[in-house]
N, C-alpha and C positions, 0 to 999 in steps of 0.2 A: 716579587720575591717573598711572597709570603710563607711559605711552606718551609722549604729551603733544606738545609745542615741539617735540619730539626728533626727529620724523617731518621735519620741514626742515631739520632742527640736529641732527642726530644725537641726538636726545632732550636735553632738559632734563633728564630726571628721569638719566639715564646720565649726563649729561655733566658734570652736577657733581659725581656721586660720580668720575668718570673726572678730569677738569679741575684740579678746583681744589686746590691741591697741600697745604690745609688737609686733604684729604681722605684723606692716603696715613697709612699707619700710622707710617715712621720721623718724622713731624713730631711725635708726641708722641699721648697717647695722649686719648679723649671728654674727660674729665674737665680737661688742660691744656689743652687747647681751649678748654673751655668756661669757663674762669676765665682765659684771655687774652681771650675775646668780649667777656664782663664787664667786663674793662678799658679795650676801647676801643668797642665797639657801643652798649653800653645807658649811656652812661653821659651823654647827653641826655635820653633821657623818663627816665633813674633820677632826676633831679636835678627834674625839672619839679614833687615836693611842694612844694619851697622858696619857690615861689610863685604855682602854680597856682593853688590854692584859696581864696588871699587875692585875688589880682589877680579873679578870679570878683564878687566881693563890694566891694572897693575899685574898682573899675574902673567901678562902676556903683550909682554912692549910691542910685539910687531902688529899687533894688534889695532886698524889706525880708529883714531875717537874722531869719527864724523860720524856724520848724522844716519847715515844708511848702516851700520853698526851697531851706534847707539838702539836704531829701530829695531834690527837682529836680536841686540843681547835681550831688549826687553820683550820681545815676542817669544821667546824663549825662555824669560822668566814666568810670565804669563801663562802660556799654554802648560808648563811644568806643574804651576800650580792647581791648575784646573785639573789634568789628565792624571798625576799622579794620587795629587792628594784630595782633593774634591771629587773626583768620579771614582779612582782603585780605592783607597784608604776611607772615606766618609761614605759616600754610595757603596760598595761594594763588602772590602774586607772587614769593616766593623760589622757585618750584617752574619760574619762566620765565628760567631762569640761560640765559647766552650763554657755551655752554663752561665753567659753573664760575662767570662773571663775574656780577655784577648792577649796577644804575643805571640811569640814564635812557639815557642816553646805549646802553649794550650793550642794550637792549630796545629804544632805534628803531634799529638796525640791526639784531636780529634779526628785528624786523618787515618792514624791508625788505627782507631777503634772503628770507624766507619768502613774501609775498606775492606773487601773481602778478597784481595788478592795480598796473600801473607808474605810474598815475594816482594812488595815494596817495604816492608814493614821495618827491615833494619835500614836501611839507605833511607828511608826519610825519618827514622828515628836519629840519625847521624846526623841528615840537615837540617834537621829545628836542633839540634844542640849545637853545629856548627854556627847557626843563623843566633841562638842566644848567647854563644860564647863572642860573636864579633858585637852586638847590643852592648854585652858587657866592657868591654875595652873601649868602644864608644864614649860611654860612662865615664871617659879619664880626659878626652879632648873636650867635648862638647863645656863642661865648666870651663877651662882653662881658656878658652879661644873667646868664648861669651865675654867674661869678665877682663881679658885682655883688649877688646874692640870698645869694650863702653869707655875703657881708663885711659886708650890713647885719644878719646875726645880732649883732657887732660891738654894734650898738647896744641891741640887746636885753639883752644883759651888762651894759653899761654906758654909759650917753649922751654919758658923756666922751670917749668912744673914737671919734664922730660922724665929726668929721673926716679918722679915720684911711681910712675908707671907699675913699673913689678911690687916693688912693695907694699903697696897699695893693692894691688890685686891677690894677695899672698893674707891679705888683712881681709879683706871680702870674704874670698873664700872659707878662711878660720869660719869667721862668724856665720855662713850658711852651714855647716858641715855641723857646727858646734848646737844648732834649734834644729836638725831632723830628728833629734828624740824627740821632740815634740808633735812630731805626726803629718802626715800628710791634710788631713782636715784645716788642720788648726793654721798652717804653712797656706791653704790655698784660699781659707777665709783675710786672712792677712793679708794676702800676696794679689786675689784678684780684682778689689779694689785700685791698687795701682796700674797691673795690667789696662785695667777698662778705660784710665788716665791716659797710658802708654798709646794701645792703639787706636784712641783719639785723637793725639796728639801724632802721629802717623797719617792719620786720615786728613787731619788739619791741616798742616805742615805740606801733606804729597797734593792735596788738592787746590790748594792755593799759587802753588809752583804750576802748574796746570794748567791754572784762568790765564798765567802768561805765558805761557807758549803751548795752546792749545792741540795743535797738530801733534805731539806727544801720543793722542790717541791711537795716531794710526800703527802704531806699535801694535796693539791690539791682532791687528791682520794677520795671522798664518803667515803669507808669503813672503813677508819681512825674515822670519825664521827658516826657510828655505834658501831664499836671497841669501842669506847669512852665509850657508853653509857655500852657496857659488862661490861667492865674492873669495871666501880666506879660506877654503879649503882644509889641508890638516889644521893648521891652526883655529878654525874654526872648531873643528871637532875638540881638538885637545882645550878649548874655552868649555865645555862641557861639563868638566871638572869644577870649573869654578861656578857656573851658571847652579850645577848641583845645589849649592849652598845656601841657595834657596829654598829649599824644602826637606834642609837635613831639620828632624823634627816630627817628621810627619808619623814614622814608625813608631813614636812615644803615642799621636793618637790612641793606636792598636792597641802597644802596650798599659798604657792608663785604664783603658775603658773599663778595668774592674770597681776605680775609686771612685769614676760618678756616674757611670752606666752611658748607652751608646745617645741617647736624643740630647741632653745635656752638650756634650760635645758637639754633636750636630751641627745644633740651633747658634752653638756659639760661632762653627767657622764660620757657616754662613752668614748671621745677621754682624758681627761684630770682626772676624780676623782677618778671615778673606780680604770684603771690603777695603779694609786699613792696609794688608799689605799691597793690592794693586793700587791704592791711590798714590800709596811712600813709593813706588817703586816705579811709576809714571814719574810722578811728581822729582826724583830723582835725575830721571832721565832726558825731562825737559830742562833742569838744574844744566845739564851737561850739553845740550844744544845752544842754551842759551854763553856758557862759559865753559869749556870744555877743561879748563884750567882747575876748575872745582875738584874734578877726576881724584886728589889728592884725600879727600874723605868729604864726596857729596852729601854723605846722611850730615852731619852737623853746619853743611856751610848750608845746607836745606833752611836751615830758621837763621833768624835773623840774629847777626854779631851779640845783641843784649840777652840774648834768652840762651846762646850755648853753654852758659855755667848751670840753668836749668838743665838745658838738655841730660848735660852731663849726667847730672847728680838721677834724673829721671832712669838713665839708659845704664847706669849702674845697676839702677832697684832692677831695672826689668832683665838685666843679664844673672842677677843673681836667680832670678825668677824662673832665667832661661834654667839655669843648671840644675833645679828643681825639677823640670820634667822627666832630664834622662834619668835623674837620682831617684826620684821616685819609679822609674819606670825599672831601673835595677834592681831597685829593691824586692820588688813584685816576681822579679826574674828568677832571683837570685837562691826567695823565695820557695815557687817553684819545682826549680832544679833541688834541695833539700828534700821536697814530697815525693819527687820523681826519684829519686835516688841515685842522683849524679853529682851532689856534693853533700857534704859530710855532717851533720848538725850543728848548726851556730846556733847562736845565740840569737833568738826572735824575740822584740818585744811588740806587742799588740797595740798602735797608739792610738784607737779610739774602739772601745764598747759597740757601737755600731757598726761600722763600716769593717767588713771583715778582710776586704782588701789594703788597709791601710796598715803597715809593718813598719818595723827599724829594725834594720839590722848592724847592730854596731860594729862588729870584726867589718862587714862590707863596705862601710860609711865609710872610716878610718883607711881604710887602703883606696877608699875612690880621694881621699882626702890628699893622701901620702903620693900617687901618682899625677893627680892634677895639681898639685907646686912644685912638684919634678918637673913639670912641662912646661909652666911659666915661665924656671928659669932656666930650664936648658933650652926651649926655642925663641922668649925675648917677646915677640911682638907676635898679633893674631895674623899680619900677613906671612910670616915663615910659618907659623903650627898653619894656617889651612890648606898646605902643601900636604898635612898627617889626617888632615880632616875629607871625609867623605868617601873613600875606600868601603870602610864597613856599612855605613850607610845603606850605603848604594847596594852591597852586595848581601844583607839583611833584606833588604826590598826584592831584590830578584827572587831570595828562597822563598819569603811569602807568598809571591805571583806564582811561583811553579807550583809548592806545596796546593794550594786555590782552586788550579787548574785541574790537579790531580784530585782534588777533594770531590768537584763538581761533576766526577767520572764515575762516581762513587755516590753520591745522594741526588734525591731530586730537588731542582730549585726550576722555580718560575724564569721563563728568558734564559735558560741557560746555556743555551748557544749564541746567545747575544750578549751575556757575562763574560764568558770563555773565549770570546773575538775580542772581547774589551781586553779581558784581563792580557789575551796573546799579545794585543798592541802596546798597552804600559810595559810588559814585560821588556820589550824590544827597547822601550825608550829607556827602562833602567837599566838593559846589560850595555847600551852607548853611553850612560850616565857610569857604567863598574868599568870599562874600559876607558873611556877618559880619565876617570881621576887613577887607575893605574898609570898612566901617563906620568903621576908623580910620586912611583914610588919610590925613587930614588932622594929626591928632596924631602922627603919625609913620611912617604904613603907607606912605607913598613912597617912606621908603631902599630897602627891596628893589627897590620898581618900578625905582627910578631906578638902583641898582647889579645889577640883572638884564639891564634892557636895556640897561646900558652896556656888561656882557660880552657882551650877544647881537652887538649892535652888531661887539665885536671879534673873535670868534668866526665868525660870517657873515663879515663883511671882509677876513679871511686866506682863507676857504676860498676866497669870488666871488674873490680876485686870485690867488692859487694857483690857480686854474685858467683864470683869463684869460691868468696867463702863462706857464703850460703849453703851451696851445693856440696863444698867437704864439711861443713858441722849438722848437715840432714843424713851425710852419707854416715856419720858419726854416730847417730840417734838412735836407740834402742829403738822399736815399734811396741806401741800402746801395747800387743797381745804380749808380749815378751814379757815387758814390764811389770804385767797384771798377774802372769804366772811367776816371775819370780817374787813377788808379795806373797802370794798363796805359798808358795814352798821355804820362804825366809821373810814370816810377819817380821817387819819393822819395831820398835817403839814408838809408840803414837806420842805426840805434845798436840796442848789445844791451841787452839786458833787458824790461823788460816793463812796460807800462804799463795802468795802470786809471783809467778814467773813470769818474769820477760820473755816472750820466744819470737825470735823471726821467724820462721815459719809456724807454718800450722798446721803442723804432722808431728806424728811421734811423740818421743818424749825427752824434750830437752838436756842436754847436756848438764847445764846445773842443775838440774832438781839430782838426776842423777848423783853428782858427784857430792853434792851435798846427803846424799842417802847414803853413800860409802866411805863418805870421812867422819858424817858426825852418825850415822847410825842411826836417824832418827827422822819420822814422816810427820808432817802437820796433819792436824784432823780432815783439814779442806784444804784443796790443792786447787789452786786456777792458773790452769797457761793461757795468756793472753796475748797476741797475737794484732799488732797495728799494722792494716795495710790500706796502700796509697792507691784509689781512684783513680781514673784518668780523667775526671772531670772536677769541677771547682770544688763542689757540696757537697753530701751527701744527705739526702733530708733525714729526719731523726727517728722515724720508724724503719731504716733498713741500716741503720748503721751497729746494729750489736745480734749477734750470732751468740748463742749459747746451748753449746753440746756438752752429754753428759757422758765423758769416758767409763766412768765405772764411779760407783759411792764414794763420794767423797774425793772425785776427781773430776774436774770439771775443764772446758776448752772455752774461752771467749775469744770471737775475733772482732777488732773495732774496725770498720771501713769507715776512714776520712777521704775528704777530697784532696787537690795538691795547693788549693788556699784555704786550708783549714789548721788550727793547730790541736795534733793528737794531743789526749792528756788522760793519764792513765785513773784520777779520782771522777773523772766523768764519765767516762766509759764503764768503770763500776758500779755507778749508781746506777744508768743507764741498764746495765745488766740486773741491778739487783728487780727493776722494774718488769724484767721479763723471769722472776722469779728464783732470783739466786742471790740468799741471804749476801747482805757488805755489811759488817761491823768495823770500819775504819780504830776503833782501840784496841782489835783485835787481829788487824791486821798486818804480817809481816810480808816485805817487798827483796823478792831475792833476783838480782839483776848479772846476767852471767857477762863477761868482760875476756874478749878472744883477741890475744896477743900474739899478731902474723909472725912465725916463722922465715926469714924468706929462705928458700932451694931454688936451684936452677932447677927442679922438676916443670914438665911444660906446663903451657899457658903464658900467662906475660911472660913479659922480658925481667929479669932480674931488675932492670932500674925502675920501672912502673909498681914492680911491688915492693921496692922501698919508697916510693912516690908515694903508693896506697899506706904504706904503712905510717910515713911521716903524716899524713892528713889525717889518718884515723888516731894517732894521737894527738892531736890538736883540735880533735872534734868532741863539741859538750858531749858530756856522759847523760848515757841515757836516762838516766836516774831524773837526770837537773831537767834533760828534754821535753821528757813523757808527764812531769810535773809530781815526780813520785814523793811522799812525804820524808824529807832527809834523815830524821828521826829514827825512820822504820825502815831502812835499806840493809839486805845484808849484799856485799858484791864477789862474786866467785869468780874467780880469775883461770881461763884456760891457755895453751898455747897450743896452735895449731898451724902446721905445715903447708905454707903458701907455696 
């Protein structure tokens, strides 16, 4: 698969060794890499022993626990691992990077920039934001369920301690929510040390349970997971759901791959996660041949009575670790969706100089904060929430597979009819994996729905009115020739210095320079509209990113091209420009930012409630000013109103 994506995208397979800045040598060397991945990547499906194998078996009383069962559920844990996340997710889908990037979101737009059939181009623009808006709401279970499975070890130790349960979990979470300003680097140097403890101690623990009841192995066999499905029929299927939960996690792979690049990852599943989850999840299973009574929470009766106050305190650190991935992995999303122009400007802060995919988004933070201790204590225990867990998942996985499929129909890649049979086959196995856990949407499979499409909802909603009101303040714009002949027939008053516009687009001549000409009467010596627009790819390298056209003396057009994990910033894009010949005296410079206050009408287009939707989010969105990094000092801001 050497060539690949890359043939539309300048290679996948180049672009992420080129790209992703995980990739360059001074970041540190395979081995720091790969134990910062640890820390924040795998540290969802590392955590999924805690309650997979019970939730299998407790989830589903009719469900009988002997041994040909037993051998079922883990052949099906097994084979999930392999086929989805080892051969679709690490062989496959990390190899479709967008310049270095992964997600849903950077794969529907590299598919729409690669295809040349413009007829799919809205419907798969619709499912990568449907497939990022269900990641998102992910984002709210996955902490809550992680750190409620480590805290009811708790009760295993001792039944006194019951209570302590949610409060305790309500304190963890503060305190992870409370160090993501401090970055994802800094989080997974911290974090992968203990990791590398964690699935040792997996390894240890499942292989030792093993050497006693060896026949364990034959779990391994396919037919056991066939046999499975004979033996209990519906019920077997609807086990599906639960079996799931083993490898929710795995689409953070995807999404991460910006913060240490695709070999780092790699090299970890295989030489270190892998490994560790099938020995804990054998080792488990022999737990339950040998005592089937264990059934009650096999991960902690796994080690021996003296060591589960370790465990505990062990299976805390690494669930808090767990909730690190999808947090990080939202962030990136979240991101994104900001460049792409389906949500509204927040507030980004940058947490490391280096690593350009590494963000904090504190409005995001704070609301993944606020809905996972909603769900602590509105669902209690991780066996009621993973009734809410695995929906989105499961159905985030499927849009990747098809978006994949549809990609490889469209570029060349090595084996690609041997890809596109793989990819047809996972496919099938995750819409049996979206139909199983629909099976519980009643006992709690509706939070995702209902918090997926409530982001899709706000996500579509900014972009349809960002560009509705694009399209009425262009229709609004005088044209350059207009403008230039009404100068010549009514000179202005000149003042010195220079002025720059903000303009979304990059036509005409803005509305506030305008309106600023006919209130105060007066033109700056140098005029620059400047014009930020978003790539569909991560970077933009730094010799094509500044455009500089000369409208007429003393009027000037820059347009800055960033990627969608870049941050525009309007003092750098000037210099930038002053490089390709167009004086910046920053003490001479005035910053005039024009500020459009929707009207709403029931004239068409949306619905009157989406564009007070649009309207509420565009006032809750940083001003452009604070965004673009304009100097505070030197803002003037013109205020319009305009007819939505």
């Amino acid at each position: 698969m050497n060539s690949s994506i890359s043939d539309a995208h300048q290679s996948g397979e180049s672009s992420a060794a080129h790209s992703s800045p995980a990739q360059h040598g001074h970041h540190g060397n395979q081995r720091a890499l790969m134990l910062g991945a640890l820390g924040v990547v795998f540290g969802d499906i590392g955590t999924s022993p805690l309650y997979a194998l019970h939730t299998c078996f407790s989830a589903h009383p009719d469900l009988g626990l002997n041994p040909i069962n037993i051998f079922g559920v883990l052949s099906l844990v097994f084979w999930s691992l392999i086929l989805i996340i080892a051969v679709k997710y690490v062989g496959i889908v990390m190899r479709a990077d967008n310049k270095g990037e992964g997600g849903v979101l950077a794969l529907s737009t590299l598919l729409v920039s690669a295809s040349r059939n413009w007829r799919i181009w809205t419907p798969v623009s619709a499912l990568g934001l449907f497939g990022a808006a269900l990641f998102l709401g992910d984002g709210f279970i996955t902490p809550a369920i992680s750190v409620l499975s480590a805290m009811e070890g708790i009760s295993v130790a001792s039944p006194d301690f019951e209570h302590f349960i949610i409060p305790g979990s309500i304190i963890i979470l503060t305190v992870l929510f409370v160090v993501q300003k401090h970055g994802t680097g800094t989080i997974g140097r911290a974090f992968g040390p203990i990791m590398l403890l964690w699935f040792g101690t997996l390894a240890l623990l499942g292989l030792v349970s093993i050497l006693q009841t060896p026949e364990v192995i034959r779990a391994l066999n396919p037919y056991y997971a066939f046999q499975f499905f004979l033996n209990n029929g519906w019920v077997g299927f609807g086990t599906l759901g639960s079996v799931f939960l083993a490898i929710t996690g795995g689409e953070a792979l995807y999404a991460d791959m910006g913060h240490f690049g695709r070999m780092p990852i790699r090299n970890a599943w295989f030489t270190i996660t892998l490994p560790a989850l099938i020995l804990n999840y054998l080792g488990q299973g022999a737990l339950l041949l040998r005592n089937p009574e264990t059934i009650s929470n096999p991960f902690y009766l796994l080690a021996p009575s003296w060591a589960i106050p370790m465990m505990i305190v062990l299976a805390t650190a690494a669930t808090v670790i767990a909730s690190q991935a999808l947090i990080s992995g939202v962030f990136s999303v979240a991101r994104q969706a900001i460049n792409l122009g389906y949500l509204p400007r927040l507030k980004v802060h940058h947490s490391s100089e280096d690593e350009i995919g590494q963000v904090y988004l504190p409005s995001i933070n704070w609301l993944l904060f606020t809905g996972t201790v909603l769900l602590v204590l509105g669902f209690g225990s991780s066996d009621a929430l993973a009734n809410a867990y695995g929906i989105a998942v499961s159905g985030n996985m499927v849009m990747v597979s098809v978006m994949l499929i549809l990609l490889l129909r469209s570029v060349e890649w090595r084996f690609r009819k041997l890809v596109t049979a793989t990819l047809m086959v996972t496919a099938f196995i995750e819409v049996c994996f979206f139909i199983a856990n629909m099976l519980k949407f009643f006992s709690g499979g509706w939070l995702p729905i209902v918090v997926g499409a409530g982001a899709y909802i706000l996500l579509s909603t900014w972009y349809e009115g960002r560009k509705n009101l694009n399209w009425l303040l262009t229709t609004q714009q005088v044209n350059s020739r207009e403008f230039l002949a009404s100068l010549v027939k009514d000179p202005p008053n000149r003042v010195p210095g220079t002025a720059v516009y903000m303009v979304t687009e990059a036509s005409g001549i803005p509305r506030s320079l305008t309106q600023n000409l006919r209130f105060n009467g007066v033109l700056h010596e140098r005029n620059l509209l400047i014009t930020f627009t978003s790539a569909d790819v991560p970077n933009i390298p730094a010799e094509d990113r500044i455009t500089v056209q000369t409208i007429a003396p003393g009027l000037y057009r820059v347009i800055a091209r960033y990627g969608f994990m870049e941050a525009p910033n309007i003092i750098s894009a000037l210099r930038a420009a002053e490089d390709k010949g167009l004086e910046f005296k920053p003490d001479e410079t005035t910053y005039v930012v024009g500020r459009e206050n929707p009207l709403i009408t029931t004239s068409p287009g949306m619905p009157v409630w989406r564009k007070r939707l649009f309207a509420i989010m565009g006032r809750n969105a940083q001003l452009a000013a604070v965004h673009y990094g304009v100097p505070a000092h030197r803002v003037i801001e013109i205020g319009s109103q305009v007819r939505l």
